[in-house]
C-alpha positions as CSV (number, residue, x, y, z in Angstrom):
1,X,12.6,99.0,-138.6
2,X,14.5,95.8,-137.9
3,X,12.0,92.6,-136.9
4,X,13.2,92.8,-133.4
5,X,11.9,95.8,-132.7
6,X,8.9,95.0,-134.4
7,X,8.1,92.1,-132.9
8,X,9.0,93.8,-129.1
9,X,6.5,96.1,-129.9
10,X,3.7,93.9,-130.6
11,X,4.7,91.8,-127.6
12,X,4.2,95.4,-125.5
13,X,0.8,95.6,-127.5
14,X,-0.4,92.1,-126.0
15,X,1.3,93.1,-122.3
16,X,-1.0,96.5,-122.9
17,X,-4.4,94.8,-123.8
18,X,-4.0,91.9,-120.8
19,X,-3.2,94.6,-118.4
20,X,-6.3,96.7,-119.9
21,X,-8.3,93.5,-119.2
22,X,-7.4,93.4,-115.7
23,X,-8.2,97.3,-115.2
24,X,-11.5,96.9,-116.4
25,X,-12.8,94.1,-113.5
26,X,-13.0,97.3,-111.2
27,X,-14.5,100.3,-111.8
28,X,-11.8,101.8,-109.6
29,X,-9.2,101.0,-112.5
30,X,-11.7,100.9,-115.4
31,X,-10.9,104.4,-117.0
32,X,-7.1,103.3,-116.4
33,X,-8.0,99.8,-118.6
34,X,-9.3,101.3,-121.0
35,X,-6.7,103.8,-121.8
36,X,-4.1,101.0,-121.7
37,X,-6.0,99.3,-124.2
38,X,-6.5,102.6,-126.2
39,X,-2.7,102.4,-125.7
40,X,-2.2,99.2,-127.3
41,X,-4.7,99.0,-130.1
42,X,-2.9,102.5,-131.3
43,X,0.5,100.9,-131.1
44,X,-0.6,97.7,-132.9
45,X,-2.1,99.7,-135.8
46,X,0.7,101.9,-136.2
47,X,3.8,99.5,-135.9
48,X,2.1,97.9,-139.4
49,X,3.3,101.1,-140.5
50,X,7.0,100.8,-140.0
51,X,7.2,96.8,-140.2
52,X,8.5,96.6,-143.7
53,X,5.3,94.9,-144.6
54,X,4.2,96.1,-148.3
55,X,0.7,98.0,-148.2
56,X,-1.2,98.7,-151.2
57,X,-3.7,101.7,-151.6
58,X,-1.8,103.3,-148.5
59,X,-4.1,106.6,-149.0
60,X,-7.5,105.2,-148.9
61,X,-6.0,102.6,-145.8
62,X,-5.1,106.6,-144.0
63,X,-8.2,107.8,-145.1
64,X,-10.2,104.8,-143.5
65,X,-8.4,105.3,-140.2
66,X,-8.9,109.0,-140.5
67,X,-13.2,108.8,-140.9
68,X,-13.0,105.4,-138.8
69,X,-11.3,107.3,-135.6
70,X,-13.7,110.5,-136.4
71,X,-17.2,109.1,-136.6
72,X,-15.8,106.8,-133.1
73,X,-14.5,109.9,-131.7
74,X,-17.7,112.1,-132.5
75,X,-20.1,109.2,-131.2
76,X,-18.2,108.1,-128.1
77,X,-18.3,112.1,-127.0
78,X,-22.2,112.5,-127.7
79,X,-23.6,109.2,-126.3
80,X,-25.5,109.2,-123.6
81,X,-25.3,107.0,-120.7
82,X,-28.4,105.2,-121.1
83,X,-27.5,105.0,-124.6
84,X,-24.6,103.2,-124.0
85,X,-25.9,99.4,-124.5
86,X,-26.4,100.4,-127.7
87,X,-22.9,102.4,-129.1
88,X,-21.2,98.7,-127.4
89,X,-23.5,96.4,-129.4
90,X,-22.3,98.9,-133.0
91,X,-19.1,98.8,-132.3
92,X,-19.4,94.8,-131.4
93,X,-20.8,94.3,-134.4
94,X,-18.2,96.2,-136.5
95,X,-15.8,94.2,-135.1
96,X,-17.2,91.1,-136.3
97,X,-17.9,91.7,-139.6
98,X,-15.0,93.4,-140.2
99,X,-13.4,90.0,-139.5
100,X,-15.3,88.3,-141.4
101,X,-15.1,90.8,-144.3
102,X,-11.5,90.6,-144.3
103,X,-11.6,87.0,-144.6
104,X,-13.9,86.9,-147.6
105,X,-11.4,89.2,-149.2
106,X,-8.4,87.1,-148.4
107,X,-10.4,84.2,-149.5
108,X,-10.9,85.9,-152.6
109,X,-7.4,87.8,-152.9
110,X,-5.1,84.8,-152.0
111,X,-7.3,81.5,-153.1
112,X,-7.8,78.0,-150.9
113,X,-4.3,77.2,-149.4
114,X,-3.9,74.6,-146.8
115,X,-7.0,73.1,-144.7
116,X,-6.8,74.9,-141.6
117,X,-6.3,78.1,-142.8
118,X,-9.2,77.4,-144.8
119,X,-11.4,76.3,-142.3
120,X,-10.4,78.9,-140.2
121,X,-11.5,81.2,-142.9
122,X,-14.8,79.7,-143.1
123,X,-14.8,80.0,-139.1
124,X,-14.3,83.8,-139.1
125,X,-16.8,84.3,-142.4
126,X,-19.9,82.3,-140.5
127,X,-19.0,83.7,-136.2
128,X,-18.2,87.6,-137.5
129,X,-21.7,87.5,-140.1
130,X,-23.7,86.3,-137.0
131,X,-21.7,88.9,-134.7
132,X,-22.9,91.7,-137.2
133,X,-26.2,91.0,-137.8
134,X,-27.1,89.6,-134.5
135,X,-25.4,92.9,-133.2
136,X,-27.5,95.1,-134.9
137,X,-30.9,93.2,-133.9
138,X,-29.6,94.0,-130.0
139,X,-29.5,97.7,-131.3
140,X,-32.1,98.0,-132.5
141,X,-33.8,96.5,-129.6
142,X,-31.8,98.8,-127.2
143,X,-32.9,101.6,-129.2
144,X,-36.4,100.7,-129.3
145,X,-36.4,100.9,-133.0
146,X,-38.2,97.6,-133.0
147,X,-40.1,96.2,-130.3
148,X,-37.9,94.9,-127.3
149,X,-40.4,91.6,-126.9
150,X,-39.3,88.5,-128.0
151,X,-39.9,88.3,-131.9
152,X,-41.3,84.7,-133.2
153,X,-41.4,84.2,-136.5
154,X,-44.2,81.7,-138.2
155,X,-42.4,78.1,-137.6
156,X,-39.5,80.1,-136.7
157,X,-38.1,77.3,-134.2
158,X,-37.9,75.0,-137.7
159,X,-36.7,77.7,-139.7
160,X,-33.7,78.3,-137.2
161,X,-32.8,75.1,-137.2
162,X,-32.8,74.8,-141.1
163,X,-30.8,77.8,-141.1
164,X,-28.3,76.6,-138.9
165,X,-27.9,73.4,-140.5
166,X,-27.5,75.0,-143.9
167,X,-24.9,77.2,-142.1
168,X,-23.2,73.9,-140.6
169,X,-23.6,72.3,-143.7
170,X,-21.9,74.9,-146.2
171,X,-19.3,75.7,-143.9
172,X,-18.0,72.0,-144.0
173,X,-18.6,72.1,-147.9
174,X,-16.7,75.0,-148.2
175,X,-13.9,73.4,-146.6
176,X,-14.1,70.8,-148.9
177,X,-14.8,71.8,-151.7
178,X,-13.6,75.4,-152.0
179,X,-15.9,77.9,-154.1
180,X,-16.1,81.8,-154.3
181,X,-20.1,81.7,-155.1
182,X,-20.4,79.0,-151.7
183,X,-18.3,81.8,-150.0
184,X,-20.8,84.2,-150.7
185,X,-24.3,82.2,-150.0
186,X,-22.6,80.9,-146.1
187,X,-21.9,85.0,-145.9
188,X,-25.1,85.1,-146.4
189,X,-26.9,82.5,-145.0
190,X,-24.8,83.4,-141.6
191,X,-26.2,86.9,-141.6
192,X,-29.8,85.6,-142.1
193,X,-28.5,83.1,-138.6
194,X,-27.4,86.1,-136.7
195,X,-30.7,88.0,-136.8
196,X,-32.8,84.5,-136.6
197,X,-30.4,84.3,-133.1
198,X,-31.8,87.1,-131.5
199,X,-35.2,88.5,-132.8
200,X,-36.5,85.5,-130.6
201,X,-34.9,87.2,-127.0
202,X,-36.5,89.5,-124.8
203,X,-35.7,93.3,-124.3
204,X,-34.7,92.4,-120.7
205,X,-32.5,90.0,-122.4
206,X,-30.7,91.1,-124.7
207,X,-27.5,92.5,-122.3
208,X,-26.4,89.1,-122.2
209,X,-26.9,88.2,-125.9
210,X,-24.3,91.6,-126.4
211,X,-22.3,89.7,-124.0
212,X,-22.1,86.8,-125.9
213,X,-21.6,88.1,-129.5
214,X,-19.0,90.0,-128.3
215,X,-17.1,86.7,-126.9
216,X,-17.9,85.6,-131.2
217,X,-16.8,88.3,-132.5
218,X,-13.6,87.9,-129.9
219,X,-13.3,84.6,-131.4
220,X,-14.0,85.8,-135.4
221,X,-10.9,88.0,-134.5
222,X,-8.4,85.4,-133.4
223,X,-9.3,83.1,-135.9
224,X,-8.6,86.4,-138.7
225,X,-5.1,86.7,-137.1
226,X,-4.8,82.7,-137.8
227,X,-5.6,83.2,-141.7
228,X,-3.4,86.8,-141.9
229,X,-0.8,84.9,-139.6
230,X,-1.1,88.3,-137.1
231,X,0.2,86.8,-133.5
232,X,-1.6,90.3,-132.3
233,X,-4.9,89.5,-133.4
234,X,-5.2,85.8,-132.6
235,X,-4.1,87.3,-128.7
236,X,-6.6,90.4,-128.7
237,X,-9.1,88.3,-130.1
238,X,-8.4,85.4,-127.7
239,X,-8.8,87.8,-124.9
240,X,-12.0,89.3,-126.3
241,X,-13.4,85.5,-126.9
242,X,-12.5,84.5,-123.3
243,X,-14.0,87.2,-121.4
244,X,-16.7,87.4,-123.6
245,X,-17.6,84.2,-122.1
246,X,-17.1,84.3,-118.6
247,X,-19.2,87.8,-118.4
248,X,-22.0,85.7,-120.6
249,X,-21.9,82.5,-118.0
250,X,-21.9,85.7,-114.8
251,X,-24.9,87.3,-116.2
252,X,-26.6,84.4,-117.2
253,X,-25.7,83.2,-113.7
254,X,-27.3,86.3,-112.0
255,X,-30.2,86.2,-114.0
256,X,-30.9,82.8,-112.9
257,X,-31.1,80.7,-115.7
258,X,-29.4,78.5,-117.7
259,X,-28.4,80.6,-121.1
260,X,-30.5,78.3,-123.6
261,X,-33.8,79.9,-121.4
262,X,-32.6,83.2,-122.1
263,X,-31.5,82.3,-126.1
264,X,-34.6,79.7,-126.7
265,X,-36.8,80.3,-124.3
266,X,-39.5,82.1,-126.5
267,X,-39.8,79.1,-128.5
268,X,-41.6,77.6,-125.1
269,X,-42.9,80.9,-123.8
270,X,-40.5,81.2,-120.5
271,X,-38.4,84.6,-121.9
272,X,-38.9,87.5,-120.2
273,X,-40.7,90.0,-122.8
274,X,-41.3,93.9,-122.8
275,X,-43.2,96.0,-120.6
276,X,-46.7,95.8,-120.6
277,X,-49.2,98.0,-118.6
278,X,-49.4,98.2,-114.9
279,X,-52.3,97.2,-112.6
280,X,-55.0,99.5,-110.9
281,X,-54.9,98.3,-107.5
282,X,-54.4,101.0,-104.9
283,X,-51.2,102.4,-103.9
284,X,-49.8,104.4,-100.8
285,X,-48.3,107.8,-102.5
286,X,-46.2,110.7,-101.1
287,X,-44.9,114.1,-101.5
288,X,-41.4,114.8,-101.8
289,X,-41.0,116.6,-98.0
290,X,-43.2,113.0,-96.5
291,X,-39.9,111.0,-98.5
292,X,-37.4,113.8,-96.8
293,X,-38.7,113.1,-93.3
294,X,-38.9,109.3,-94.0
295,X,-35.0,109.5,-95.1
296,X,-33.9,112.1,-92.4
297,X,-34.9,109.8,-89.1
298,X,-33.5,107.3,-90.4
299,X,-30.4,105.1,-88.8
300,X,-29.9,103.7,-92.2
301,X,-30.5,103.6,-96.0
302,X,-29.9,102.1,-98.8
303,X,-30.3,103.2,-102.5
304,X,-31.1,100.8,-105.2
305,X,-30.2,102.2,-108.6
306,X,-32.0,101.4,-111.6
307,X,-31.9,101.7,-115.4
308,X,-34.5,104.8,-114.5
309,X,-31.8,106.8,-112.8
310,X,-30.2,106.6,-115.9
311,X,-32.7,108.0,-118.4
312,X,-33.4,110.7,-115.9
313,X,-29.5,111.4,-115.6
314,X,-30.2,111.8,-112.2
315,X,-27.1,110.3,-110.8
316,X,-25.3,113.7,-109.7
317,X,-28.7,114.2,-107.7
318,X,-28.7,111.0,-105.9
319,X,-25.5,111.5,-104.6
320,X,-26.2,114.8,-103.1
321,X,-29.0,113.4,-101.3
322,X,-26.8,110.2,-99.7
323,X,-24.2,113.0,-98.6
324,X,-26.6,115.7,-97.0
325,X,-28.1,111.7,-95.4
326,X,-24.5,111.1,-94.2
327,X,-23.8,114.4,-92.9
328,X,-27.2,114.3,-90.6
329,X,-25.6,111.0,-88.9
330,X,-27.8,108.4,-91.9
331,X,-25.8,105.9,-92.7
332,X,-26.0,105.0,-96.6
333,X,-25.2,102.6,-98.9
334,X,-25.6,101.7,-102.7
335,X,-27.3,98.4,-103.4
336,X,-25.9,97.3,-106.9
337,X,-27.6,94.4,-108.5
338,X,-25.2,92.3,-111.4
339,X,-27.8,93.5,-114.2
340,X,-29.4,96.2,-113.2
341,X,-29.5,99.1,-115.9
342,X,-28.8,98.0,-119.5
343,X,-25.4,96.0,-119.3
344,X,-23.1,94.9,-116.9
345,X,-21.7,97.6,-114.5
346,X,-24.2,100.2,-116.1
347,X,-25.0,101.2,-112.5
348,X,-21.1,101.0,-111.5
349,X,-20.4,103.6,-114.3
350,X,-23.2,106.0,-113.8
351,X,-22.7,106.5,-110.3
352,X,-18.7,106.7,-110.7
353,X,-19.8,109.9,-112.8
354,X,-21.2,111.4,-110.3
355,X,-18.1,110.6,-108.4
356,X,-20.1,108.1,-106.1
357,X,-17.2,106.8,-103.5
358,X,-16.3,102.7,-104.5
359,X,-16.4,102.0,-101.1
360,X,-20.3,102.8,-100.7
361,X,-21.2,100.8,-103.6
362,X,-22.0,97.4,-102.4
363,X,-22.9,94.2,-104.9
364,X,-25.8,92.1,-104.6
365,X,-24.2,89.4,-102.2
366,X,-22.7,91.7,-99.5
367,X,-25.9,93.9,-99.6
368,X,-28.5,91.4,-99.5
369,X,-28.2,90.5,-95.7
370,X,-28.1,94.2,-94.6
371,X,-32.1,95.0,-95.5
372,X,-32.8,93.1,-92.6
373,X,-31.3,95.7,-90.4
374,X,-32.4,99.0,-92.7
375,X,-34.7,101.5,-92.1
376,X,-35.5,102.8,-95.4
377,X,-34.7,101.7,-98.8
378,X,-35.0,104.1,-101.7
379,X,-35.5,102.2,-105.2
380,X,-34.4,104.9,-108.3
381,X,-35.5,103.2,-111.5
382,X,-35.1,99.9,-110.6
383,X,-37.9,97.1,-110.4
384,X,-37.3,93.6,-112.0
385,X,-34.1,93.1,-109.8
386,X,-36.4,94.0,-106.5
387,X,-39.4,92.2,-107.7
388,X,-40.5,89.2,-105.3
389,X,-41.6,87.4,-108.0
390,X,-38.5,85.6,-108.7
391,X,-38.5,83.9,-105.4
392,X,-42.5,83.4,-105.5
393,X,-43.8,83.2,-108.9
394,X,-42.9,80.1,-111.2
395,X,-44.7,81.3,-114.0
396,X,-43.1,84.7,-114.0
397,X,-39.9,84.9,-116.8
398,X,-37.8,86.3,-114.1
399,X,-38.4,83.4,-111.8
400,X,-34.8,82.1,-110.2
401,X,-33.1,85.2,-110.9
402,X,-31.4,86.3,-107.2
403,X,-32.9,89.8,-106.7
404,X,-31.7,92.3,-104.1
405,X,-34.1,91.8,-101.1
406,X,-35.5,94.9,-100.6
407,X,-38.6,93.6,-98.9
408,X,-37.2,93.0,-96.1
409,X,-36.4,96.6,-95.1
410,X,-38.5,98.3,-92.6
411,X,-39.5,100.7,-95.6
412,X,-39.3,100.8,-98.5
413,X,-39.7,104.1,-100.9
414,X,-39.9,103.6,-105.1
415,X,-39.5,106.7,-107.2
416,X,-41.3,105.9,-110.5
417,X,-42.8,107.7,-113.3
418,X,-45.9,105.3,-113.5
419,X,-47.0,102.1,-112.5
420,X,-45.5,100.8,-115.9
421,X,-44.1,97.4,-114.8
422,X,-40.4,97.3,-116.2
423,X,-39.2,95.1,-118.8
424,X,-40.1,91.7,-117.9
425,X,-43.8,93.1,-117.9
426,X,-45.2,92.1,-114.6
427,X,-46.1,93.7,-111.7
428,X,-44.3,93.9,-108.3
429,X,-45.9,93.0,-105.3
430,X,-43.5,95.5,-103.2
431,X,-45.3,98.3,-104.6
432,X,-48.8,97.1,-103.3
433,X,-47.0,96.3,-99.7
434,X,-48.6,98.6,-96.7
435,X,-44.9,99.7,-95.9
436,X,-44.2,100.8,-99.4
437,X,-44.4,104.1,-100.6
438,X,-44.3,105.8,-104.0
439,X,-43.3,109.0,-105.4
440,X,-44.3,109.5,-108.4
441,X,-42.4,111.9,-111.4
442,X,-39.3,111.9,-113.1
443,X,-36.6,110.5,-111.2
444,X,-34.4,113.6,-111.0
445,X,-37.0,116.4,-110.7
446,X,-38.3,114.2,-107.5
447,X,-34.4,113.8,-106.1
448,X,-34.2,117.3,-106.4
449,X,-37.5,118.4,-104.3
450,X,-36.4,115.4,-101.8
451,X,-33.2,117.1,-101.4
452,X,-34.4,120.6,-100.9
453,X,-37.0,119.4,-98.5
454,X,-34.3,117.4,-96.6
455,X,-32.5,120.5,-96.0
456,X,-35.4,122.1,-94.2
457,X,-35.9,118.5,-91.7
């Protein structure tokens, strides 16, 4: 193929990942987005085929793409929703140190050449490492595999530091004074960095840590293309490294707090931690019909999703319950806080499965002023981003973050397995209010005996 058409077809590769870019900032377009960028990445892999560029050990490079694209395939299909955090921080992680791995190898293949290429080299080796490891800490967090609480290590605000600075320091050495041993021991050291990065953040946390390693391994990526001289990747990567960083800047912005709270703040005790145990101070319970009745005279309600809808899958019920409200005259919306659930438009996603209409889900902002004016507000799984304590509390870790006002609703109902705080690990006040009501149970099984009692009101 001449180097026209090869070079058209990576320019329609870039055209396909900024428009998938732009399809994923609306959940109306998201599935669109990401096919485009499906789109793209296939036609940017497979026009290496057909450039005219020689490729070595072509079978095992087929045989890669073959197990690669199965094992993605097989765990994309079997994931489950509230697993989802988890499969993005993998596949994050992959990314990055397959950046940096490739470096190392080109390093190692090709030699030192000029200083910038070098350096960018050394760039990709030290971002991807601590994209990798940092990566897998955040999954293993997720998964609950280790404990979601921040993790602080004996002196480990000095030994950080140290870290860091040997990092700093053999990266510019490298540079330098190019070695394939000092290659190795900044691999090295920057995989020891990564995990150092992140044992010390809270479970409640660690979204927007994913956020930002995937802005470095974004970055890792375009500074790869830079040493392979691949236009693509220093554009996908750009991409990647840009809204990486403007999702990290959101979130932290939604949470509240500046982002060295939520990266150093265990070092000073201010980061939120994991769930602890709940408190044994009364609370006004119900039965599924009281809830029904409650929701049925209603003029309006408003749901508030949480990360418990999720593990309860319970999505599909929640929606039949707002459409038998809206047929009885109930006016309903969905109140959709920036970080409720696991990661950013967890909630967004779920409730699109259930084929929740867009127009009904409403983000924190626009929502906030209608509680005021609501008769009931039902709260699925959710509790940090309706917990008063953030407005009233300056020694609780979530204090700043905006939450969805929910307190300010006539009534407010909480379906909740136990009086388990969530994972910031302190109580809410709502659920001790004389106008709040809990059902307890798992989150679908309750939805489903609201529902059938609703039918009877």
């Amino acid at each position: 193929m001449s180097q026209t058409w090869v070079q058209a077809a990576n320019l329609l590769a870039a055209v396909l990942f900024i428009f998938a870019l732009k399809g994923l900032s609306s959940p109306r377009s998201a599935r669109n987005g990401n096919l485009l960028g499906a789109a793209g990445a296939l036609l940017a892999t497979g026009i290496l085929f057909v450039s005219g560029i020689p490729l070595n050990n072509l079978a095992f490079i087929i045989a890669a793409i073959a197990v690669g694209s199965a094992v993605g395939a097989v765990s994309a299909r079997r994931v489950k929703m509230t697993q989802m955090p988890q499969l993005v921080a993998l596949f994050n992680g992959v990314g990055g140190g397959a950046a940096a791995l490739i470096s190392v190898i080109e390093y190692l293949e090709v030699g030192s050449q000029d200083r910038i290429a070098l350096a960018a080299t050394v760039f990709t080796v030290v971002v991807g490492s601590i994209s990798f490891s940092g990566s897998i800490v955040t999954f293993l967090k997720l998964q609950e595999l280790m404990t979601t609480r921040p993790v602080i290590i004996p002196a480990g605000k000095f030994v950080t530091i140290l870290v860091a600075v040997a990092t700093v320091v053999g990266a510019v050495w490298l540079v330098v004074s190019p070695q394939a041993w000092l290659l190795v021991a900044l691999l090295v050291l920057s995989l020891i960095f990564g995990v150092l990065f992140v044992l010390p953040v809270g479970g409640a946390d660690v979204p927007i840590v994913i956020s930002l390693l995937n802005a470095f391994t974004g970055l890792s990526v375009a500074a790869s293309g830079y040493v392979l001289q691949n236009v693509l990747l220093i554009i996908a990567g750009t991409l990647v490294g840009a809204s990486g960083t403007l999702l990290t800047r959101e979130m932290a912005k939604a949470m509240g707090r500046p982002l060295t709270s939520t990266l150093f703040g265990a070092f000073s005790g201010t980061t939120a931690g994991g769930a602890g145990s709940g408190s044994d101070r009364p609370v006004r319970s119900a039965s599924p019909n009281d809830v029904a009745i409650m929701l049925g005279f209603a003029s309006k309600v408003i749901l508030v999703p949480g990360y418990g809808l999720a593990v309860a899958q319970a999505q599909s019920t929640l929606r039949e319950l707002a459409d038998l409200l809206t047929e009885k005259g109930v006016e309903v919306d969905y109140a959709i806080h920036p970080v409720a659930g696991r990661m950013p438009g967890h909630m967004n996603v779920l409730l699109a499965e259930a084929s929740v209409p867009y127009e009904q889900l409403k983000e924190m902002d626009e929502i906030n002023p209608e509680f005021s004016s609501t008769d009931v507000v039902l709260v699925v799984g959710a509790n940090d981003v309706v917990n008063p304590a953030a407005r009233t509390d300056k020694t609780a870790p979530i204090y700043g973050m905006p939450i969805l006002d929910v307190d300010q609703a006539a009534q407010v109902v909480f379906l909740k397995r136990s009086m388990r705080p969530g994972f910031a690990g302190i109580e809410n006040e709502i659920l001790y209010d004389p106008k709040t009501t809990l059902l307890f149970g798992d989150a679908k099984d309750s939805l489903t005996k609201v529902v059938a009692a609703l039918k009877t009101v």
